[in-house]
N, C-alpha and C positions, 0 to 999 in steps of 0.2 A: 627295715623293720624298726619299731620304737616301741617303748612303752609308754602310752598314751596315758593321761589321765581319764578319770572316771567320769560322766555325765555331772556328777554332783559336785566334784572339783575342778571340774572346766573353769578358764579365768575367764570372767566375762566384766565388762565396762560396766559402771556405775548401773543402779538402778532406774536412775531416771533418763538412759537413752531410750529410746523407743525403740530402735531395733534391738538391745539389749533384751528387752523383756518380752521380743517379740520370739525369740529365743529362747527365752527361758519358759512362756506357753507353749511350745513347741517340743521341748527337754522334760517339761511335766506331763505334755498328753503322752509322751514314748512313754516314759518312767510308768506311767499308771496303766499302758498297753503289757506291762510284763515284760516288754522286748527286750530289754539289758538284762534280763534273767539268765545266768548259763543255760545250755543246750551240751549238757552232758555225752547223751547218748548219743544224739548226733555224734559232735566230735570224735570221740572214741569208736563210732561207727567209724568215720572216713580215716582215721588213723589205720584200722584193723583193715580196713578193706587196701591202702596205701601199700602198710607193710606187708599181705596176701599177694599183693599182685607183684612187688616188689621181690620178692622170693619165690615166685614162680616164674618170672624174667629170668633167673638165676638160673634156677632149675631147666627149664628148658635151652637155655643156654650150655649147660653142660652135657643136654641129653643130645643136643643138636650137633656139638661138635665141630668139626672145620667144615662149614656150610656159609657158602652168599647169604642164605636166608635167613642168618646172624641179623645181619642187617634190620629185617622185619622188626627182630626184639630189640634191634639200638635204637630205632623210634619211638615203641613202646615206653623203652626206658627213658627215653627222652621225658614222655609225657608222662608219666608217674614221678618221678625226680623234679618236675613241675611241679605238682601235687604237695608232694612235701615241701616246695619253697612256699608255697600256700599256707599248709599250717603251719608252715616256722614262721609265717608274716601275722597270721591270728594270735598263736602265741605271744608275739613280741605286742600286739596290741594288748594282749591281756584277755582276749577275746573267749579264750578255751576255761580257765579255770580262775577261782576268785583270786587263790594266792599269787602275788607277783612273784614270788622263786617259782614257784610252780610252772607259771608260764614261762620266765626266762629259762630255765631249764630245759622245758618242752622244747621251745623257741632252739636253744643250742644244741638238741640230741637232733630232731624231726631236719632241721635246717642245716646244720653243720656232718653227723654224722651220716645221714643219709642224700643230701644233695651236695654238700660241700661248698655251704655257703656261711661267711660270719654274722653270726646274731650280735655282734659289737658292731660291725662295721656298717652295717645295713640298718640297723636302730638308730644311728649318730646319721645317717643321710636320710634316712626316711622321716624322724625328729623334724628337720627342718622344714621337710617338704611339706609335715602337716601343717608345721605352724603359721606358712604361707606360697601355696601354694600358688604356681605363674609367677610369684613376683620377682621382679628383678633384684638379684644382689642378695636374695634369700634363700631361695628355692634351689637346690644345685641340680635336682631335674631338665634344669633350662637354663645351666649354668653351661661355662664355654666348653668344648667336647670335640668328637669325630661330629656330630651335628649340629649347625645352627638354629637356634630356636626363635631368637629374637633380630631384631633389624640392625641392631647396632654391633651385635657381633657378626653378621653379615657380613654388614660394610668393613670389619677389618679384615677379613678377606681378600687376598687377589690372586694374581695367576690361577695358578690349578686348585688350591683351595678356594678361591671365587668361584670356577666354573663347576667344581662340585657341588660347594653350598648353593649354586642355581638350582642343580637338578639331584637334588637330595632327598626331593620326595619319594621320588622312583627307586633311591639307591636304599630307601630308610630298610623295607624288608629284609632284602638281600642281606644288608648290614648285620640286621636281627641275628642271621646265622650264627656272628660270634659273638656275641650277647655272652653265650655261657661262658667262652673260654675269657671273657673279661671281667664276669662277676667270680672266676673261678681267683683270676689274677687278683683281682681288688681286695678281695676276702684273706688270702696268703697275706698282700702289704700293710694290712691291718696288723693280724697277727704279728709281724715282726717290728710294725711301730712302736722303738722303745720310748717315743716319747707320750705313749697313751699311756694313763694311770686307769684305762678299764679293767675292771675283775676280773678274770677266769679269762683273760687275753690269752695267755698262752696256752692255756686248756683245750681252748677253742681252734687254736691252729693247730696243737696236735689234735685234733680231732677229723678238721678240715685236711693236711696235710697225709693226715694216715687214710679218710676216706678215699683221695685221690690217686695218693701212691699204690694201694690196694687193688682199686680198679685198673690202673693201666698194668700192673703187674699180672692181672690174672688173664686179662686181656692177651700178651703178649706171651704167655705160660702158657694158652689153650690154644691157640688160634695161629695159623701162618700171618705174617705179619702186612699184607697185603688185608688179606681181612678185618684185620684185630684194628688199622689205622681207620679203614673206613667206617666199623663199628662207633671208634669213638667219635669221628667226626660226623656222622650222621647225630649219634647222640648228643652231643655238642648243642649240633644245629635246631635241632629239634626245639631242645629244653631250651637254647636264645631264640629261638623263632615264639614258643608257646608262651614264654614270660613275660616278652616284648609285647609281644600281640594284647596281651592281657591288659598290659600298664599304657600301652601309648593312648588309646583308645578315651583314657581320662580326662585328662588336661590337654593334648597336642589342638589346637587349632581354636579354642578357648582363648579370653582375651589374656591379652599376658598384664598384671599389674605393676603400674610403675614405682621403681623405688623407693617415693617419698610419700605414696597412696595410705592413706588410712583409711580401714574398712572394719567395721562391725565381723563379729566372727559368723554371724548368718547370712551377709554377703559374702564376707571373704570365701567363704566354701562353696557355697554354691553357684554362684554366677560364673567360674573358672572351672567348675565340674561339670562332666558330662556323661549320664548315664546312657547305656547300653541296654535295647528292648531285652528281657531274658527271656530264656526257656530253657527245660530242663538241659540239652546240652550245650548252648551257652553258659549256663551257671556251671555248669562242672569245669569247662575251658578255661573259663577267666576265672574261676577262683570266689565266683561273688563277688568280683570288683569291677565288675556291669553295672552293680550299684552302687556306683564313686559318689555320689551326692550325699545317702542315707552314709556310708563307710566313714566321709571326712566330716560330717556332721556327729555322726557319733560310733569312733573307732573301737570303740570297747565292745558294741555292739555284737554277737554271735552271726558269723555268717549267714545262715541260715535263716536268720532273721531280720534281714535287708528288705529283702525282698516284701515281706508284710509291712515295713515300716513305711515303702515309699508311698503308697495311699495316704498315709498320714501326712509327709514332707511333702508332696507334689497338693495336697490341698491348701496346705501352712504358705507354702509357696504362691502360691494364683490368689489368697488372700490379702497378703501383703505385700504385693504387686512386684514380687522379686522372679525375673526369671530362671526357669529349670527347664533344663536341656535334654532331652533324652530321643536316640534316634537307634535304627537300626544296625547291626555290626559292620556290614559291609558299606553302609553310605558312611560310618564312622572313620574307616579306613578309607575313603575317600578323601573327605576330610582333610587327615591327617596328611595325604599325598599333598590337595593342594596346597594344605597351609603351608609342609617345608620347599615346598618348589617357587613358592611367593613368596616367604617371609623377606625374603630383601624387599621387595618392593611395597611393603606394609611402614614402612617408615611415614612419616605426616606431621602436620602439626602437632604439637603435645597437647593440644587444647580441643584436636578434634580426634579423639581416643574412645570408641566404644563401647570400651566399659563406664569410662565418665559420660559417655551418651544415655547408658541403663540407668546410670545414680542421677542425671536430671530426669529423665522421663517416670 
């Protein structure tokens, strides 16, 4: 999560680049579509509707008792606990309401106290990711990790982490499964980072810390303990499978840019995004981040209104001859499979690189 700037404080290059202003055509036909206008009622719809379902999980969880069928609602809760990592990511763009406490606040009640995830932690890596997305040395998305993204961390690779990072594509989903239980981990190490000087740090890990303790507490209070483990690990799996799914789908298999690239902010975003064909349950799944292109073009932007803006960018686009990517979910997750199962073997000359193939063409 981050707090983006606003469309009209976005840093853009000089006046007299040409893709500079082609950008800023593009930033004034949104602006005079209304699109960056909050969406009130929305919001506060899918908030009420988040917290309704979220307390009826609850409820039935107590009605149901020492029941396998537990299980049903730890998926459930899976994908509602998604939901809220959603608006805690809107909020942190500023997306939900004009004031910025308003949103960071949102952003640490919606995200921290109901998913138990840090709005410090997640804003300082997501920060970077907008500000350059794929590129190497910047982006920590595709920085070194349990997966390889890029060719050169590949190649440092051998024995059994080489033969993983070959067939990584295959392993990427499965992997997803603990997604939650490491954005659960990452979010705690925040917290007790006493060398961060962020606000309301420690606020935030009791909030995080008491969301968690809470749940496995009540968990292991109601339930035989055979039950109450696979509860949480279903729900775990879930919420990493449905966030994962959500995020990879963007950037994975998109060119990666190379460290010393300098790109206009109208390429930089869009030639390494990849949007997602939507429909209405597509849009609910991913969050509105099917529209990755319209999103990193302009973050502040109200979910909901992604979707009306891409008519706009997908013309702006085919104008000034910059490609936009947009495919199906399931060929997207293809995709993704091949990229990491080849990314070793995507190494080449530095000079024959297909995103510098798009900037001559």
């Amino acid at each position: 999560m981050n707090e983006m700037p606003s469309v009209s404080a976005a840093v853009r290059p000089p006046p007299t680049d040409l893709h500079t202003s082609r950008y800023t055509d593009l930033a004034s036909a949104i602006r005079q579509s209304g699109l960056l206008e909050r969406r009130y009622i929305f919001y506060w719809t899918q908030i009420a509707y988040a917290v309704v379902a979220f307390t009826a999980i609850w409820v039935g969880f107590f009605f149901l008792g020492d029941s396998w069928l537990q299980l049903l609602l730890a998926a459930a809760l899976g994908v509602v606990v998604t939901q809220f990592g959603f608006l805690g990511h809107d909020a942190a763009h500023r997306q939900i309401f004009r004031s910025p406490a308003w949103n960071a606040w949102s952003a640490r009640i919606l995200a921290g106290a109901f998913a138990g995830l840090s709005y410090t932690w997640w804003r300082a890596k997501h920060n970077k990711h907008h500000q350059a997305p794929n590129q190497e040395g910047i982006d920590p998305d595709i920085g070194p990790g349990a997966i390889a993204f890029t060719p050169d961390i590949v190649a440092s690779r051998t024995g059994l982490a080489g033969w993983f990072a070959r067939h990584q594509g295959w392993l990427f989903f499965p992997l997803l499964t603990l997604e939650g239980v490491n954005l659960h981990v990452q979010s705690v190490k925040a917290g007790l980072d006493r060398t961060s000087s962020a606000p309301w740090r420690r606020l935030e890990l009791v909030l995080v810390l008491a969301r968690l303790a809470t749940y496995v507490a009540v968990l292991v209070a109601f339930l035989p303990l055979g039950i109450a483990a696979a509860f949480l690990a279903i729900q775990l799996a879930v919420f990493g499978v449905c966030l994962g799914a959500a995020f990879a789908p963007a950037h994975k298999g998109m060119p990666i840019v190379p460290a010393t690239m300098k790109l206009d902010f109208l390429r930089r975003q869009v030639m390494v995004s990849r949007n997602i064909r939507g429909n209405p349950v597509t849009d609910f799944l991913m969050g509105g981040l099917n529209y990755q292109i319209e999103h990193h073009l302009f973050p502040s932007m109200p979910r909901c209104n992604l979707k009306k803006a891409r008519s706009l960018v997908r013309s702006h686009c085919e104008r000034t001859g910059i490609d936009y990517m947009e495919v199906g979910l399931f060929h997207s997750y293809g995709i993704v499979v091949d990229y990491l199962n080849h990314v070793g073997l995507r190494a080449r000359d530095p000079f024959d690189c297909p995103l510098a193939a798009q900037l001559r063409g």
